[in-house]
N, CA, C and O atoms as CSV, one atom per row, in Angstrom:
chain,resi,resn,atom,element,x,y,z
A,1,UNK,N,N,-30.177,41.648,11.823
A,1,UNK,CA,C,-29.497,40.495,12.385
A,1,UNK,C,C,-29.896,39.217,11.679
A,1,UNK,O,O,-29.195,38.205,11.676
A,2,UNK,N,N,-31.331,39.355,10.947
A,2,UNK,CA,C,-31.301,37.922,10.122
A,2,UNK,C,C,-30.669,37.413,9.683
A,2,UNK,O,O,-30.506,36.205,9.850
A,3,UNK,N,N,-29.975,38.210,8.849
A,3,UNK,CA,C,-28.939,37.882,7.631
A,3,UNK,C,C,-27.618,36.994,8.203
A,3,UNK,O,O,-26.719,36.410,7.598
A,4,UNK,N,N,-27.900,37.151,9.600
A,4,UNK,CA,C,-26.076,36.609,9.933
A,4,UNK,C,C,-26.864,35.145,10.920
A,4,UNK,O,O,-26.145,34.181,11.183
A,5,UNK,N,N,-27.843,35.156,11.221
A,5,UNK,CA,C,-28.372,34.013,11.952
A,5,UNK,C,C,-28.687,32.670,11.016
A,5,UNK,O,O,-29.196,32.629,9.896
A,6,UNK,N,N,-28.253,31.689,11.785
A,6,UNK,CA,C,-28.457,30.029,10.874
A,6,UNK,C,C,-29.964,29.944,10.949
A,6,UNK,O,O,-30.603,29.715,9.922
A,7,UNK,N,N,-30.660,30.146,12.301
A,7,UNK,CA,C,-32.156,29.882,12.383
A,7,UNK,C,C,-32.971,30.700,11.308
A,7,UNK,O,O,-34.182,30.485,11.250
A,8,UNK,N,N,-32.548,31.390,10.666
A,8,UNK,CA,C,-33.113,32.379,9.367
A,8,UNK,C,C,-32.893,32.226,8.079
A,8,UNK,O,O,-33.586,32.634,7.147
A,9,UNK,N,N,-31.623,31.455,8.041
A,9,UNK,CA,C,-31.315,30.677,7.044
A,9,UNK,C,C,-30.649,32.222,6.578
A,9,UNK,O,O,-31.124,32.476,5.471
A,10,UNK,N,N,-29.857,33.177,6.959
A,10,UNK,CA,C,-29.224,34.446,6.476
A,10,UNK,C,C,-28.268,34.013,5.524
A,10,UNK,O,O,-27.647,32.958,5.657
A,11,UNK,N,N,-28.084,35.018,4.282
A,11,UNK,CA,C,-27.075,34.633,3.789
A,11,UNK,C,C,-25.694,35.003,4.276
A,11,UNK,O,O,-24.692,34.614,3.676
A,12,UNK,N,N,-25.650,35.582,5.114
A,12,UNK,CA,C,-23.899,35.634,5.887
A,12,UNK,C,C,-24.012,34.882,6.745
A,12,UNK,O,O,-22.915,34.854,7.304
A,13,UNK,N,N,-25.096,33.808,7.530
A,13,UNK,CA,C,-24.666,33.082,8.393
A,13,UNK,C,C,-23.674,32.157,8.126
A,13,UNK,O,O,-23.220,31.826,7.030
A,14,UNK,N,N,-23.282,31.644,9.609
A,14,UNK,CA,C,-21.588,30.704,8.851
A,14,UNK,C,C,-21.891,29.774,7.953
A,14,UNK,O,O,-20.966,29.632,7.155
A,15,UNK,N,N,-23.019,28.913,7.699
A,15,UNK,CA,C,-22.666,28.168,6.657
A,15,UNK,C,C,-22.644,28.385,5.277
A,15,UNK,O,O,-22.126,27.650,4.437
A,16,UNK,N,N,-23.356,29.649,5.052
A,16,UNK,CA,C,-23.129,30.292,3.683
A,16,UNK,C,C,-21.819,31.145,3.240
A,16,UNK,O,O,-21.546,31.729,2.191
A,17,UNK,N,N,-20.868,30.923,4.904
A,17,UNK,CA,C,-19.574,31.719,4.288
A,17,UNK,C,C,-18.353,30.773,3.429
A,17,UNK,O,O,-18.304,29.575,3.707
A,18,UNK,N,N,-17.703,31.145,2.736
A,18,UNK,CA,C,-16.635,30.594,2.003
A,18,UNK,C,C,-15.628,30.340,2.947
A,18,UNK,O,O,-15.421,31.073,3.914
A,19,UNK,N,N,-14.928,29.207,2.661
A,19,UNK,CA,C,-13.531,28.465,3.820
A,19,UNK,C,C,-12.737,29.972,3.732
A,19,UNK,O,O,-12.484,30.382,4.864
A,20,UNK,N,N,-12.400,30.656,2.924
A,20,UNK,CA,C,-11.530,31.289,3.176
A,20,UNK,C,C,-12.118,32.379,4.391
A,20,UNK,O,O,-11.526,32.778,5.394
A,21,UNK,N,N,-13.018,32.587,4.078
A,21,UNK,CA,C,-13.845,33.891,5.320
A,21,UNK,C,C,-14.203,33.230,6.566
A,21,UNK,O,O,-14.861,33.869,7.387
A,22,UNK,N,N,-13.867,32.073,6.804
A,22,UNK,CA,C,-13.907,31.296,7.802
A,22,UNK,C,C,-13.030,31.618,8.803
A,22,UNK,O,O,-13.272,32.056,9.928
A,23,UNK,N,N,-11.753,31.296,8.163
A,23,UNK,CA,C,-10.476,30.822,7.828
A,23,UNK,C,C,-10.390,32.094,8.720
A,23,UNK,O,O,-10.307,31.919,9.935
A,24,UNK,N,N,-10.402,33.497,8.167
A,24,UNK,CA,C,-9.993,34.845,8.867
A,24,UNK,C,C,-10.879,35.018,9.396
A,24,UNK,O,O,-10.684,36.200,9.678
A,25,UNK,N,N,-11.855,34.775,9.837
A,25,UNK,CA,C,-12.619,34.847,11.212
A,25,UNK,C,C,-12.630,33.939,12.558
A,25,UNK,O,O,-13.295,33.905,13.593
A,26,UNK,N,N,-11.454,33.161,11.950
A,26,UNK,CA,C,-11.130,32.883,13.474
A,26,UNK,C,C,-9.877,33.099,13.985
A,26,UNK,O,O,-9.348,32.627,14.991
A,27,UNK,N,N,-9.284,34.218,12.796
A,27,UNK,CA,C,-8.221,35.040,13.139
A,27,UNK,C,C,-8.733,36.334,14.217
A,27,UNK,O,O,-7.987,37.022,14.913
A,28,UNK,N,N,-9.885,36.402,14.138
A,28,UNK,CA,C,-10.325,38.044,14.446
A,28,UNK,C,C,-10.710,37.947,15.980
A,28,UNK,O,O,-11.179,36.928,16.488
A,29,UNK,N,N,-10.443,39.187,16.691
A,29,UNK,CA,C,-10.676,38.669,18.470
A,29,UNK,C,C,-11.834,40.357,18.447
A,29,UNK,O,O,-11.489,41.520,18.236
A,30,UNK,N,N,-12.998,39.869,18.709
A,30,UNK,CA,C,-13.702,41.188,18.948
A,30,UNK,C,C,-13.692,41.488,20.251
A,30,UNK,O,O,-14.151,40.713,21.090
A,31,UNK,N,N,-13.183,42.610,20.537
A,31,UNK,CA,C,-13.293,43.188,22.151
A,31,UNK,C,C,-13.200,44.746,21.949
A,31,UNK,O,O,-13.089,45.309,20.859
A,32,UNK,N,N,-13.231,45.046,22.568
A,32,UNK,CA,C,-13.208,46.737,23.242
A,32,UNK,C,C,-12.606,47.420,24.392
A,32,UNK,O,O,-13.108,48.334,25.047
A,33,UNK,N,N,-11.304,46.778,24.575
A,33,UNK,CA,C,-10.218,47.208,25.605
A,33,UNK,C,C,-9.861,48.714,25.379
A,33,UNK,O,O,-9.809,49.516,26.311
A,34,UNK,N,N,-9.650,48.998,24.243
A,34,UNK,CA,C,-8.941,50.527,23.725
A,34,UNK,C,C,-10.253,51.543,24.239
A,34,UNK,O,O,-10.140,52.506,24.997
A,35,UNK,N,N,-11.642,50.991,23.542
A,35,UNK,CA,C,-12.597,51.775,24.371
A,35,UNK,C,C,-12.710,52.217,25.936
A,35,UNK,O,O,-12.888,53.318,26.456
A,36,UNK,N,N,-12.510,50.735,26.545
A,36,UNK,CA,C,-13.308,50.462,28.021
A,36,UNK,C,C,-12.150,51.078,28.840
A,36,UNK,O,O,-12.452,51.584,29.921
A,37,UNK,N,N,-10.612,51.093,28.368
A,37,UNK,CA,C,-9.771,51.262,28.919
A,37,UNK,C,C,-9.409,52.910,29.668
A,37,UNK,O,O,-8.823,53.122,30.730
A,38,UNK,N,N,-9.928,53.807,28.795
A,38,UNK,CA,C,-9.806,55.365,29.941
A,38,UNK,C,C,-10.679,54.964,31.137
A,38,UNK,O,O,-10.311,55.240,32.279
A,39,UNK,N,N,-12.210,54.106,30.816
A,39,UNK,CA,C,-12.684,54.277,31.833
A,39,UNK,C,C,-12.410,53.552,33.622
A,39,UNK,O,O,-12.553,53.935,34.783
A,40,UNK,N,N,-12.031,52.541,33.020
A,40,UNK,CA,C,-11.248,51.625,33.675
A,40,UNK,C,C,-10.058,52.129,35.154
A,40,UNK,O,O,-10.027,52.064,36.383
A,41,UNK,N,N,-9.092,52.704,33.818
A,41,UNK,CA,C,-8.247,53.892,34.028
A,41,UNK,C,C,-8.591,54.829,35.233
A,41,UNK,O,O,-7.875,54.931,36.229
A,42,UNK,N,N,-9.685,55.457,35.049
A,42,UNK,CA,C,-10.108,56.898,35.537
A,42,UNK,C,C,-11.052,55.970,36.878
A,42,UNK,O,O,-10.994,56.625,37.918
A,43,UNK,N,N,-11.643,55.008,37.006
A,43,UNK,CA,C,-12.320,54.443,38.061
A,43,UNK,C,C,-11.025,53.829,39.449
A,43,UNK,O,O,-10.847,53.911,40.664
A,44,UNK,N,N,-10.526,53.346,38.466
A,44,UNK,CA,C,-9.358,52.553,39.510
A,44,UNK,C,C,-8.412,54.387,40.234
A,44,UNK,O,O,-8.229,54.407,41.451
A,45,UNK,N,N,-8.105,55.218,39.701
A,45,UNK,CA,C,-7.807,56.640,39.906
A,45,UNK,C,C,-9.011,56.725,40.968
A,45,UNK,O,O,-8.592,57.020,42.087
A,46,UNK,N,N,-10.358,56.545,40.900
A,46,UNK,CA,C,-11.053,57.320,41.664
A,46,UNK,C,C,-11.188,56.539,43.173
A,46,UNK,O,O,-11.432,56.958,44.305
A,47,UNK,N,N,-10.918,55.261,42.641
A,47,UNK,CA,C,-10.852,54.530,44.062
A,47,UNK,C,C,-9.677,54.843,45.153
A,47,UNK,O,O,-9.724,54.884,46.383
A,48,UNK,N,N,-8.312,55.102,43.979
A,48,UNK,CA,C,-7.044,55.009,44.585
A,48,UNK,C,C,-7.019,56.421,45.463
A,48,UNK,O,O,-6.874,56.483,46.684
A,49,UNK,N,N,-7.206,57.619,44.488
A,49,UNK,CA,C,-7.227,58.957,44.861
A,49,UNK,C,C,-8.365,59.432,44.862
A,49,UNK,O,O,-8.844,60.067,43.923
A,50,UNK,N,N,-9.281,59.019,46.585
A,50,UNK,CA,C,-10.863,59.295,46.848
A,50,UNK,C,C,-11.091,60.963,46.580
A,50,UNK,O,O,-11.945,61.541,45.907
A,51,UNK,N,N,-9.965,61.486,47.391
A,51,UNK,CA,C,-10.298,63.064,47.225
A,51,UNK,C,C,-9.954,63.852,46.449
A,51,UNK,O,O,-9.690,65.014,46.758
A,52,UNK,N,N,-9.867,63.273,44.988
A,52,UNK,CA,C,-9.072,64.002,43.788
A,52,UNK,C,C,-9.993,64.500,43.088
A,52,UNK,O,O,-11.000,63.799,43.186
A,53,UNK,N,N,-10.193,65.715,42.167
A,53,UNK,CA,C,-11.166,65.949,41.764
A,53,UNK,C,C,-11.526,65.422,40.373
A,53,UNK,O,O,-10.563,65.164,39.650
A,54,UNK,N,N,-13.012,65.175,39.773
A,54,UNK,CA,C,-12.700,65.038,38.725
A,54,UNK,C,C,-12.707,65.001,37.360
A,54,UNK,O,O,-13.140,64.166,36.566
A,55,UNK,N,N,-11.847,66.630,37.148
A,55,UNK,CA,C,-11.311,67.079,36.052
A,55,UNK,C,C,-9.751,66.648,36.412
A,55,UNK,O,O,-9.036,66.568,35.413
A,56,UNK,N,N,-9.086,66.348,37.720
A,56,UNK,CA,C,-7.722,65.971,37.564
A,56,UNK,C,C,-7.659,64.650,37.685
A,56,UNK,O,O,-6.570,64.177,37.362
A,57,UNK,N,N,-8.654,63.726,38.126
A,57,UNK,CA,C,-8.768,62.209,37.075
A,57,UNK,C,C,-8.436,62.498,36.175
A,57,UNK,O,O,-7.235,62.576,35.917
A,58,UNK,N,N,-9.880,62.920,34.887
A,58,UNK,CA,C,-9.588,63.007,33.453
A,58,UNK,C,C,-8.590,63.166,33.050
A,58,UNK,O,O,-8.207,62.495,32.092
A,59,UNK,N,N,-7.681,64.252,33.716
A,59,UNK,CA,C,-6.428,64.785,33.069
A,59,UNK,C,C,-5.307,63.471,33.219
A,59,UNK,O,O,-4.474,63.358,32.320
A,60,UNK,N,N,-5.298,62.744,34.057
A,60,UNK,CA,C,-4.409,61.954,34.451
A,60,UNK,C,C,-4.625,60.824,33.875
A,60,UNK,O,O,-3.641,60.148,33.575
A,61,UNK,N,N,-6.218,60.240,33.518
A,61,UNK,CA,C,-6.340,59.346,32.710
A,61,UNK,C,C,-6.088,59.544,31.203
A,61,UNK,O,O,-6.082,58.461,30.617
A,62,UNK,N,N,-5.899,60.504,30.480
A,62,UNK,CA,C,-6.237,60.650,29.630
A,62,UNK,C,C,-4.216,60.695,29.536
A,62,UNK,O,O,-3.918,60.196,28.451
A,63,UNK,N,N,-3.213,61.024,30.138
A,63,UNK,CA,C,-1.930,60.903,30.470
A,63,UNK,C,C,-1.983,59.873,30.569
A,63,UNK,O,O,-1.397,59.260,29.678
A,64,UNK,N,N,-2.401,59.364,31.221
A,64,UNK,CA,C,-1.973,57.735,31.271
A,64,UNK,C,C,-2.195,56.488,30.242
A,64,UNK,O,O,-1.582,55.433,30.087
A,65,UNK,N,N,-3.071,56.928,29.753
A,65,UNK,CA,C,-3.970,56.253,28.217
A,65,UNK,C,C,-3.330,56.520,26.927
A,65,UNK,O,O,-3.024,55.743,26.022
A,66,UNK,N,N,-3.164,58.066,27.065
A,66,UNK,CA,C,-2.114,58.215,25.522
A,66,UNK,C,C,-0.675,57.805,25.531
A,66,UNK,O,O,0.123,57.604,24.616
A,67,UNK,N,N,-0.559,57.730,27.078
A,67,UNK,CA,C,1.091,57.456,26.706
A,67,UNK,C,C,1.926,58.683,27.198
A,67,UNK,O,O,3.109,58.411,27.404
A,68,UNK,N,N,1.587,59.866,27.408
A,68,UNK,CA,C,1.903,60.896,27.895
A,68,UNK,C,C,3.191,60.728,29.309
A,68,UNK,O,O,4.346,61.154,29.300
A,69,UNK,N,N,2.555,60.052,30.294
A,69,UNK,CA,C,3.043,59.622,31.464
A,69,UNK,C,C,3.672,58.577,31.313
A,69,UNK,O,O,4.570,58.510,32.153
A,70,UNK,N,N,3.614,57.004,30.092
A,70,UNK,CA,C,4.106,56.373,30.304
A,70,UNK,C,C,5.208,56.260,28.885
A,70,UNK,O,O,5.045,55.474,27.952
A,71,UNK,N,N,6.286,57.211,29.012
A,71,UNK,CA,C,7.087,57.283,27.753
A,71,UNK,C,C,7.899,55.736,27.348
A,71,UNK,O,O,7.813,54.574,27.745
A,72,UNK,N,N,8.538,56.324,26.547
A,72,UNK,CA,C,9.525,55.189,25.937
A,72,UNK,C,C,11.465,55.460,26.137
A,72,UNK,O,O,12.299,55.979,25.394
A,73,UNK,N,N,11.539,54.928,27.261
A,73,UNK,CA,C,12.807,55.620,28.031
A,73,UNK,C,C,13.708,54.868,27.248
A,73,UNK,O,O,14.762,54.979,27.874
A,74,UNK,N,N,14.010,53.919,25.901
A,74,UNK,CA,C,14.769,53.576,25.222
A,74,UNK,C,C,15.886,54.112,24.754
A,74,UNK,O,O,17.039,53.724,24.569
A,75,UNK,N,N,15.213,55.208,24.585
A,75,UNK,CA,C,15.916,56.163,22.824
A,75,UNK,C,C,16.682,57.157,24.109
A,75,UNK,O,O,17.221,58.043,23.445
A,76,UNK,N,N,16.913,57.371,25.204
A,76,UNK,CA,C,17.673,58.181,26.299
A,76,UNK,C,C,18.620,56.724,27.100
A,76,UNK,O,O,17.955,55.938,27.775
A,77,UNK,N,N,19.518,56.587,27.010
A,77,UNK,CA,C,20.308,55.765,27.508
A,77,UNK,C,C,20.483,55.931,28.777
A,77,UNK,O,O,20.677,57.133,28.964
A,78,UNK,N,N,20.523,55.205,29.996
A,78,UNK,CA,C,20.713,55.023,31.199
A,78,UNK,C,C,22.483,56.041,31.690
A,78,UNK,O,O,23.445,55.896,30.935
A,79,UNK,N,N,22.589,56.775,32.705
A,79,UNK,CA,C,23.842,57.579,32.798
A,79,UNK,C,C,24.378,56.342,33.957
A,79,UNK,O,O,25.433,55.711,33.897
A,80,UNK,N,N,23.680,56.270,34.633
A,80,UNK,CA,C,24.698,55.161,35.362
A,80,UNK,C,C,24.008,53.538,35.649
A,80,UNK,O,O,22.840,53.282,35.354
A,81,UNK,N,N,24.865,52.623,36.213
A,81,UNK,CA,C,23.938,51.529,35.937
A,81,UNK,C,C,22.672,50.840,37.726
A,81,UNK,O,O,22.179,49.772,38.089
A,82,UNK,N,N,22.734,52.650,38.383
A,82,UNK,CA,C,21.170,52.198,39.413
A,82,UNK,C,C,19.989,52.682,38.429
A,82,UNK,O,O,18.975,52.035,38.169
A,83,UNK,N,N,20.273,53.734,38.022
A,83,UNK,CA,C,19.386,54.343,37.215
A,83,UNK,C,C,19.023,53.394,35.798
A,83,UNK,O,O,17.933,53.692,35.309
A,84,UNK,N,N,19.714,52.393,35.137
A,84,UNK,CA,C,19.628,51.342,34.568
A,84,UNK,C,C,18.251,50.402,35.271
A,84,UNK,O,O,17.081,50.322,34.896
A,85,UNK,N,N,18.884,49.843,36.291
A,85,UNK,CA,C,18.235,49.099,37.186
A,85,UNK,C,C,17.161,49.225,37.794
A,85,UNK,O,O,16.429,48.251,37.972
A,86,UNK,N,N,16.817,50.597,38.286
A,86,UNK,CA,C,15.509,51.229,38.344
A,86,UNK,C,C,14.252,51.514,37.222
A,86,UNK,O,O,13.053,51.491,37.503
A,87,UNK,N,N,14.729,51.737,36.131
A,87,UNK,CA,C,14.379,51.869,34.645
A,87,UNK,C,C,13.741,50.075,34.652
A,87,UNK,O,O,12.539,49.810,34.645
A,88,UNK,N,N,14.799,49.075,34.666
A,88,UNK,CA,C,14.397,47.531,34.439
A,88,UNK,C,C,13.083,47.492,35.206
A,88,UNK,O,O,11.970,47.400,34.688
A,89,UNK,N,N,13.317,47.562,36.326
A,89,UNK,CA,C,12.281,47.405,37.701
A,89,UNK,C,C,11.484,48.030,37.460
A,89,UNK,O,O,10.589,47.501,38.120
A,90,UNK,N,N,11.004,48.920,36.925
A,90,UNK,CA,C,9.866,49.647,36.993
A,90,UNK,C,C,8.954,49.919,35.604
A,90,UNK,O,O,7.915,50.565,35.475
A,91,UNK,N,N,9.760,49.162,34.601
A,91,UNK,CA,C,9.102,48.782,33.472
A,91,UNK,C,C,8.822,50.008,32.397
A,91,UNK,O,O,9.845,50.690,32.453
A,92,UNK,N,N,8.050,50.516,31.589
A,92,UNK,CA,C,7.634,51.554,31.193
A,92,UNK,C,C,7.596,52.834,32.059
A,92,UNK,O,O,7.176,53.808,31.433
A,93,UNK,N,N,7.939,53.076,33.368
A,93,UNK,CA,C,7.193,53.852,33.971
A,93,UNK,C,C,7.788,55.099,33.596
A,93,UNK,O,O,8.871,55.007,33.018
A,94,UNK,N,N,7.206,56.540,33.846
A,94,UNK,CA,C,6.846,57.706,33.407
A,94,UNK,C,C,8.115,57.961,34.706
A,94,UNK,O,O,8.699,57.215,35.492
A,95,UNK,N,N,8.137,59.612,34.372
A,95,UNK,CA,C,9.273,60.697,34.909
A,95,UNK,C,C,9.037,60.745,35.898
A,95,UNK,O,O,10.056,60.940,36.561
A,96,UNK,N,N,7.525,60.617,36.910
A,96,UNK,CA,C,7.657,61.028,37.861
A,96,UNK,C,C,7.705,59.507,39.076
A,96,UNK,O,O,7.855,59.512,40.298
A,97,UNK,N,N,7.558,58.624,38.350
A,97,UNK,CA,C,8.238,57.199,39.025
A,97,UNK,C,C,9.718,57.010,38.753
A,97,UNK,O,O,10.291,56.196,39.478
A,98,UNK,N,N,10.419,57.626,37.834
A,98,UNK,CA,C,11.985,57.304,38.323
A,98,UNK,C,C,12.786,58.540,38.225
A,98,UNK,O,O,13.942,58.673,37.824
A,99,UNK,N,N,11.805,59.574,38.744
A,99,UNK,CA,C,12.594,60.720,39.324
A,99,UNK,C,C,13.530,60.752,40.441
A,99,UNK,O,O,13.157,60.158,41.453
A,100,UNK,N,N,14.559,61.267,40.466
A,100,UNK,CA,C,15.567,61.065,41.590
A,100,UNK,C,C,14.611,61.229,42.823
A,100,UNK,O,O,13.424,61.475,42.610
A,101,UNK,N,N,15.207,61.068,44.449
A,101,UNK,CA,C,14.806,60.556,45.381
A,101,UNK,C,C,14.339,61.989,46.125
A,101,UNK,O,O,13.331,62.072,46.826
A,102,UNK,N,N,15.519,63.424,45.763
A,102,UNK,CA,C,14.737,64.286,46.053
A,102,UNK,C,C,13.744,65.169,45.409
A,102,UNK,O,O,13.193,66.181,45.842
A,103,UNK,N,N,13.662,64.688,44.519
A,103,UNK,CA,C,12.589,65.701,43.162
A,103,UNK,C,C,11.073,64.692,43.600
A,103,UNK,O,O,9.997,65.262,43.424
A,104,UNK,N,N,11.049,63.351,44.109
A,104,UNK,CA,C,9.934,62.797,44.414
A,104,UNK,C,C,9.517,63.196,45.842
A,104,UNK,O,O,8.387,63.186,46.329
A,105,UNK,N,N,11.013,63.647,46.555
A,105,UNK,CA,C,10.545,63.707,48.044
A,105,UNK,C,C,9.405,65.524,47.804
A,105,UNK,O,O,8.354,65.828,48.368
A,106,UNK,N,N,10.140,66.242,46.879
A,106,UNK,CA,C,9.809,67.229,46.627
A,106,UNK,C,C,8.239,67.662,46.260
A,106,UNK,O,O,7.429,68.474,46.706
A,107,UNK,N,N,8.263,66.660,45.193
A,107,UNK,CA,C,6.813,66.496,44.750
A,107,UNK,C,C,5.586,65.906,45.570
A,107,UNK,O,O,4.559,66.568,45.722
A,108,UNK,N,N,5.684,65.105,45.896
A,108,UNK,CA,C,5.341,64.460,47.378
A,108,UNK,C,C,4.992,65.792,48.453
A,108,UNK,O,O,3.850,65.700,48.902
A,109,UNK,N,N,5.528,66.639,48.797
A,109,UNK,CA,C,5.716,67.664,49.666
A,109,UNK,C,C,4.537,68.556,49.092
A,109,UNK,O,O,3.605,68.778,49.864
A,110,UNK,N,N,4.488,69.054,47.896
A,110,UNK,CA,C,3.823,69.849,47.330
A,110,UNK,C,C,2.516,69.580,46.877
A,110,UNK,O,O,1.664,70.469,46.885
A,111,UNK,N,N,2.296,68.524,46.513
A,111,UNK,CA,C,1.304,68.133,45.866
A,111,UNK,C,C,-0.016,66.826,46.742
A,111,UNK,O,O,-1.212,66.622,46.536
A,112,UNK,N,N,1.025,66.188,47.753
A,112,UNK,CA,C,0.485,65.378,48.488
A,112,UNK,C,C,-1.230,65.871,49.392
A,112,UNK,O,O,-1.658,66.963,49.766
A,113,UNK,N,N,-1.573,65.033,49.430
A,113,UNK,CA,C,-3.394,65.602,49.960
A,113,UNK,C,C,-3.250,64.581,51.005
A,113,UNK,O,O,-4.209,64.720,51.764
A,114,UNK,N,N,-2.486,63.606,51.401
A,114,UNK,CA,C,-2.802,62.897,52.494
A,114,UNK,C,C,-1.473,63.388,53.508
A,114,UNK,O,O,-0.609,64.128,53.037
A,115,UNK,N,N,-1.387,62.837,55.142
A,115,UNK,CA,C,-0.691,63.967,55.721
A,115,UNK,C,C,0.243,62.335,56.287
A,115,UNK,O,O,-0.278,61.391,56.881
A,116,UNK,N,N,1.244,62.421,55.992
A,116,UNK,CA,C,1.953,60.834,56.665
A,116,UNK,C,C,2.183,61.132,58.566
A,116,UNK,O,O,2.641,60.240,59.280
Protein backbone atom coordinates (compact mmCIF):
# COMPACT_ATOMS: atom_id res chain seq x y z
CA UNK A 1 0.00 0.00 0.00
CA UNK A 2 3.00 2.44 0.20
CA UNK A 3 3.36 2.89 -3.18
CA UNK A 4 -0.19 4.39 -3.67
CA UNK A 5 -0.12 6.58 -0.31
CA UNK A 6 0.93 10.57 -0.45
CA UNK A 7 2.20 10.19 3.32
CA UNK A 8 5.00 7.74 1.76
CA UNK A 9 5.67 9.76 -0.88
CA UNK A 10 4.57 6.31 -3.29
CA UNK A 11 5.20 6.52 -6.67
CA UNK A 12 1.50 5.82 -7.81
CA UNK A 13 0.22 8.14 -5.29
CA UNK A 14 -2.03 10.85 -7.00
CA UNK A 15 0.45 13.34 -7.30
CA UNK A 16 2.91 11.32 -9.15
CA UNK A 17 0.08 10.32 -11.60
CA UNK A 18 -0.05 11.90 -15.15
CA UNK A 19 -3.35 14.31 -16.03
CA UNK A 20 -4.29 11.79 -18.30
CA UNK A 21 -4.53 8.82 -15.50
CA UNK A 22 -6.26 11.27 -13.51
CA UNK A 23 -8.48 12.16 -16.01
CA UNK A 24 -9.77 8.18 -16.20
CA UNK A 25 -9.84 7.74 -12.71
CA UNK A 26 -12.43 9.77 -12.11
CA UNK A 27 -14.17 8.00 -14.77
CA UNK A 28 -13.92 4.70 -12.72
CA UNK A 29 -16.77 3.85 -9.92
CA UNK A 30 -15.28 0.95 -7.66
CA UNK A 31 -18.06 -1.13 -6.13
CA UNK A 32 -19.10 -4.69 -5.93
CA UNK A 33 -22.86 -4.90 -6.70
CA UNK A 34 -22.41 -7.94 -9.29
CA UNK A 35 -20.58 -9.66 -6.29
CA UNK A 36 -22.83 -8.63 -3.22
CA UNK A 37 -25.84 -9.03 -5.38
CA UNK A 38 -26.78 -13.15 -5.21
CA UNK A 39 -26.29 -12.52 -1.68
CA UNK A 40 -28.51 -9.80 -1.23
CA UNK A 41 -30.83 -11.69 -3.53
CA UNK A 42 -30.89 -14.97 -1.53
CA UNK A 43 -31.26 -12.93 2.07
CA UNK A 44 -34.20 -10.76 1.03
CA UNK A 45 -35.69 -14.64 -0.39
CA UNK A 46 -34.95 -15.80 3.10
CA UNK A 47 -36.77 -13.13 4.86
CA UNK A 48 -39.66 -13.16 2.29
CA UNK A 49 -39.93 -17.10 2.11
CA UNK A 50 -39.09 -17.99 6.08
CA UNK A 51 -39.91 -21.67 5.43
CA UNK A 52 -38.14 -22.28 2.16
CA UNK A 53 -35.33 -24.37 2.17
CA UNK A 54 -31.99 -23.51 1.46
CA UNK A 55 -30.96 -25.24 -1.57
CA UNK A 56 -34.39 -23.77 -3.14
CA UNK A 57 -33.17 -20.14 -2.20
CA UNK A 58 -29.92 -20.86 -4.04
CA UNK A 59 -31.77 -22.22 -6.88
CA UNK A 60 -34.00 -19.23 -7.14
CA UNK A 61 -31.31 -16.80 -6.50
CA UNK A 62 -29.10 -17.93 -8.75
CA UNK A 63 -32.55 -17.69 -11.46
CA UNK A 64 -32.99 -14.59 -10.51
CA UNK A 65 -29.31 -13.22 -10.81
CA UNK A 66 -28.56 -14.81 -14.20
CA UNK A 67 -31.51 -13.71 -15.74
CA UNK A 68 -33.09 -17.08 -16.00
CA UNK A 69 -36.48 -15.85 -14.38
CA UNK A 70 -36.15 -12.44 -15.52
CA UNK A 71 -36.19 -12.85 -19.53
CA UNK A 72 -36.31 -10.39 -22.28
CA UNK A 73 -40.05 -10.51 -23.43
CA UNK A 74 -39.10 -8.10 -26.47
CA UNK A 75 -38.15 -10.41 -29.21
CA UNK A 76 -42.01 -12.36 -28.52
CA UNK A 77 -44.54 -9.70 -29.41
CA UNK A 78 -47.57 -9.09 -27.22
CA UNK A 79 -50.93 -11.31 -28.85
CA UNK A 80 -53.32 -8.93 -27.52
CA UNK A 81 -53.10 -5.46 -26.12
CA UNK A 82 -53.97 -6.63 -21.87
CA UNK A 83 -51.23 -8.87 -22.23
CA UNK A 84 -49.25 -5.74 -23.76
CA UNK A 85 -50.23 -3.81 -20.73
CA UNK A 86 -49.43 -6.32 -18.20
CA UNK A 87 -45.92 -6.91 -19.84
CA UNK A 88 -45.58 -2.60 -19.44
CA UNK A 89 -46.68 -2.90 -15.72
CA UNK A 90 -44.67 -5.38 -14.65
CA UNK A 91 -41.46 -4.45 -16.26
CA UNK A 92 -38.90 -7.27 -16.99
CA UNK A 93 -40.82 -9.74 -15.14
CA UNK A 94 -40.34 -13.57 -15.73
CA UNK A 95 -43.19 -16.31 -16.94
CA UNK A 96 -44.39 -16.98 -13.85
CA UNK A 97 -45.48 -13.17 -13.05
CA UNK A 98 -47.39 -12.77 -16.33
CA UNK A 99 -48.70 -16.13 -16.57
CA UNK A 100 -52.37 -16.22 -17.36
CA UNK A 101 -54.73 -15.99 -14.27
CA UNK A 102 -55.35 -19.73 -14.24
CA UNK A 103 -51.83 -21.25 -14.69
CA UNK A 104 -50.92 -18.77 -11.52
CA UNK A 105 -54.11 -19.77 -9.74
CA UNK A 106 -52.72 -23.28 -10.55
CA UNK A 107 -49.31 -22.83 -9.43
CA UNK A 108 -50.26 -21.13 -6.36
CA UNK A 109 -52.38 -24.36 -5.56
CA UNK A 110 -49.47 -26.65 -5.93
CA UNK A 111 -46.65 -25.19 -4.78
CA UNK A 112 -47.98 -22.69 -2.12
CA UNK A 113 -46.58 -23.46 1.72
CA UNK A 114 -48.77 -20.83 3.26
CA UNK A 115 -52.64 -21.78 3.64
CA UNK A 116 -54.94 -18.40 2.67
Amino acid sequence: MGNYLEATKGKLCESAMPEWAKGVALKCVAHNNLAEMPFAVGKYYDHFFSSMTLANIGGLTTSSVNGTFNRDKSASPAKTKKTEAKRKQMGGAGDAVTASDPVRSAIHALSSVRSG
